[in-house]
C-alpha positions as CSV (number, residue, x, y, z in Angstrom):
1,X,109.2,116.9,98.2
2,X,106.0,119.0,97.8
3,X,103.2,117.5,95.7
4,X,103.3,120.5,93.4
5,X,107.4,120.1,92.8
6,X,106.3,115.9,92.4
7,X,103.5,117.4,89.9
8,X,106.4,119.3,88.4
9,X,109.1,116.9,88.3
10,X,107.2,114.6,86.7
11,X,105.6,116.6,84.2
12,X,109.0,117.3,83.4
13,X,109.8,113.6,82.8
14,X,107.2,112.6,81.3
15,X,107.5,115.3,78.3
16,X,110.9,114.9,78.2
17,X,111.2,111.6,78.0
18,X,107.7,109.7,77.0
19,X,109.2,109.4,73.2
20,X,112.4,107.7,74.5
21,X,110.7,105.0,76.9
22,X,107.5,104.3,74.1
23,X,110.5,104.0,71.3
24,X,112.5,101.1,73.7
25,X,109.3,99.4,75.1
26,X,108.0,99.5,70.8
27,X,111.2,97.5,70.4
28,X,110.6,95.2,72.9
29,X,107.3,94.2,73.4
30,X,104.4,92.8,71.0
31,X,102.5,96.0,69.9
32,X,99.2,95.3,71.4
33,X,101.3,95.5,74.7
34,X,102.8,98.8,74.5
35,X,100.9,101.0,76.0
36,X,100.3,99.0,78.5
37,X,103.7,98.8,79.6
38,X,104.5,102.5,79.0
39,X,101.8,103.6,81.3
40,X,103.3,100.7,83.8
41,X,106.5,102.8,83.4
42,X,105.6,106.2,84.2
43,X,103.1,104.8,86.8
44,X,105.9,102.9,88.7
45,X,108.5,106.6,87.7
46,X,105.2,108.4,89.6
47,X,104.9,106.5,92.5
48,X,108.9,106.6,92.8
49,X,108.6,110.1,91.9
50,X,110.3,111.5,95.4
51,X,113.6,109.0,95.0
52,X,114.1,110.0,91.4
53,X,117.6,110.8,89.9
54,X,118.7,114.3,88.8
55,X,116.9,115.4,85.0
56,X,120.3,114.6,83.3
57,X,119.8,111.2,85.0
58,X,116.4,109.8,84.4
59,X,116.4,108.8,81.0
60,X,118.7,105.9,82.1
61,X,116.6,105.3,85.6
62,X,113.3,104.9,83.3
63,X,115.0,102.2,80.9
64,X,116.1,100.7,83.8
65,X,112.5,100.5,85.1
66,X,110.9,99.7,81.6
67,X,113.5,96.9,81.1
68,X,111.4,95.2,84.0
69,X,108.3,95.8,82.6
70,X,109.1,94.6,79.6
71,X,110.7,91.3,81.1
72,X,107.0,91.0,83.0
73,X,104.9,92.3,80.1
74,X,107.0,89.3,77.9
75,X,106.1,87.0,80.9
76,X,102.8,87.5,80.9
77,X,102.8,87.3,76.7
78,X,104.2,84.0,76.9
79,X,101.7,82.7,79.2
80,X,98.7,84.0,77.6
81,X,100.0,82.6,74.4
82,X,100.3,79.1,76.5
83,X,96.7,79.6,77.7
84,X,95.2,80.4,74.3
85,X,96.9,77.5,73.2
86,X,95.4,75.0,75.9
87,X,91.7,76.9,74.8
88,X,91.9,75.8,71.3
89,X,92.3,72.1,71.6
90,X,89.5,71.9,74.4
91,X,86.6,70.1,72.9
92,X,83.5,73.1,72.5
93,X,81.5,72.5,75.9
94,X,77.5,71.6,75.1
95,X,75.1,74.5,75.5
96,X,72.3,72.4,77.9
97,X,69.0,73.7,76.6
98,X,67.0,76.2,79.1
99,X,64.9,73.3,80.2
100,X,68.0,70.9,81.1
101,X,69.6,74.2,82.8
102,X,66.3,74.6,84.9
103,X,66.2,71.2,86.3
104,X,70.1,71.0,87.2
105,X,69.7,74.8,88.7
106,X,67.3,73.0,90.8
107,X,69.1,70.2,91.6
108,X,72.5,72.5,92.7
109,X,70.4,74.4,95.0
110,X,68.8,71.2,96.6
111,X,72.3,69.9,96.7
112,X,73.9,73.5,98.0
113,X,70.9,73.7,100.6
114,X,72.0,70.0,101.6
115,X,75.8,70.9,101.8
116,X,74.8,74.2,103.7
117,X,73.3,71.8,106.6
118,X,77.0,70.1,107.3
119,X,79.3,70.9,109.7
120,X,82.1,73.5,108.8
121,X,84.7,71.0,108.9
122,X,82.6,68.9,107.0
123,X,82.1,71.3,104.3
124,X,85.4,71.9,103.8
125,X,86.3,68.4,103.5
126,X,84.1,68.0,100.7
127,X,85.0,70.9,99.3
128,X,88.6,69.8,99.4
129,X,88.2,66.6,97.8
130,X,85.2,67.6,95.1
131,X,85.6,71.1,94.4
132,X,89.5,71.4,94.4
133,X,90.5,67.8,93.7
134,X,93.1,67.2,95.8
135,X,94.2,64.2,97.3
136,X,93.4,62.6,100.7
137,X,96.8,62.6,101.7
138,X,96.1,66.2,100.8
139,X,93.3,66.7,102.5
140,X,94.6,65.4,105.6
141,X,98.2,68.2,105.6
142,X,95.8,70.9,105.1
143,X,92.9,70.0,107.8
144,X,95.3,68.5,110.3
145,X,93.9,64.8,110.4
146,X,95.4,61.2,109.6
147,X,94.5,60.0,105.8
148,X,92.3,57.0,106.9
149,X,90.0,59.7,109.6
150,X,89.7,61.6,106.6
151,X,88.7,59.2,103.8
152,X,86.0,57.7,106.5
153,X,84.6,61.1,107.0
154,X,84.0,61.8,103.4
155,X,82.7,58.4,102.9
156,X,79.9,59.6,105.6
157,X,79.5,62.8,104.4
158,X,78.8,61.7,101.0
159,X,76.2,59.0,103.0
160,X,74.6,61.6,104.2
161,X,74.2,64.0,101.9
162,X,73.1,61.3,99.5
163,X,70.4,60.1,102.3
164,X,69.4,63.7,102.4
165,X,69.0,64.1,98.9
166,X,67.6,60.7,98.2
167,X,70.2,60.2,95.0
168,X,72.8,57.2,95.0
169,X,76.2,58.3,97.1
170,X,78.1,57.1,94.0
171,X,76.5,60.3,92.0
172,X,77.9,62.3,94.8
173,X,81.2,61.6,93.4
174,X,80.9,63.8,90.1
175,X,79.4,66.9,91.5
176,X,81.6,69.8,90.5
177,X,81.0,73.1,91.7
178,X,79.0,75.9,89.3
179,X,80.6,79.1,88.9
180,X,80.7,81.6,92.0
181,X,78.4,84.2,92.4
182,X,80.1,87.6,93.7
183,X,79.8,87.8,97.3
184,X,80.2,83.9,98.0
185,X,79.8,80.5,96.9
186,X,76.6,79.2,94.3
């Protein structure tokens, strides 16, 4: 079709039928999702706008695209509900004061500067291990390596880097990664 009969057409729907599809998703969804998941329906109805059924037949082809909307706006519900849940028995976090915050800002980007001086491979490993937390036998799947070549190269690395920072190696083991900066790593 033409963009101006798509235009048409789905002006057409949409007037016709906006009532109908807001009345079924009311009925199915928590409230403060509704019109989310109406405008999900006549955005996926728009985009589908050329393979559309007959007027007399798109009442039934919108419930049948709301009903999966509304099975993923229910999905997504369910897990924020789980997540909200999981945030309210975490223990409040300490607010550092702006002094402590200056001195470990320091430290990260003596630390970063340190990490940035590795080799790729290197990095990766420790990001691997540190940052994501995974497992040597892990580690190893992912970078192609045995377990024991991998577990002696982060003992190294962490040598190292603690030799370049002049800290013990065993505080190397509870660094944990600040948040990222857009455009890259902190």
């Amino acid at each position: 079709m033409r963009p101006q009969l798509d235009d048409a057409r789905f002006d057409q729907m949409y007037m016709t039928h906006r009532d109908a599809i807001w009345s079924y998703v009311m009925r199915r969804v928590r409230r403060d999702d509704v019109d989310d998941a109406v405008a999900e329906v006549f955005t996926v109805a728009w985009r589908k706008i050329g393979r559309s059924p007959d007027p007399d037949e798109q009442l039934p082809w919108l419930y049948s695209i709301a009903g999966f909307i509304v099975r993923n706006t229910n999905r997504s519900s369910v897990r924020r509900r789980r997540l909200w849940g999981k945030i309210a028995v975490m223990p409040p976090v300490d607010d550092p004061g702006s002094d402590v915050q200056v001195v470990r800002d320091l430290e990260d980007a003596e630390l970063l500067a340190a990490v940035s001086g590795l080799r790729s491979i290197d990095r990766e490993l420790l990001r691997l291990r540190t940052w994501e937390e995974l497992s040597i036998k892990d580690i190893a799947v992912i970078v192609d390596m045995s377990p024991k070549s991998v577990e002696s190269r982060l003992v190294r690395i962490r040598r190292n880097l603690a030799r370049m920072l002049a800290v013990p190696a065993s505080q190397l083991h509870t660094v944990r990664p600040g948040y990222p900066i857009e455009g890259g790593e902190q």
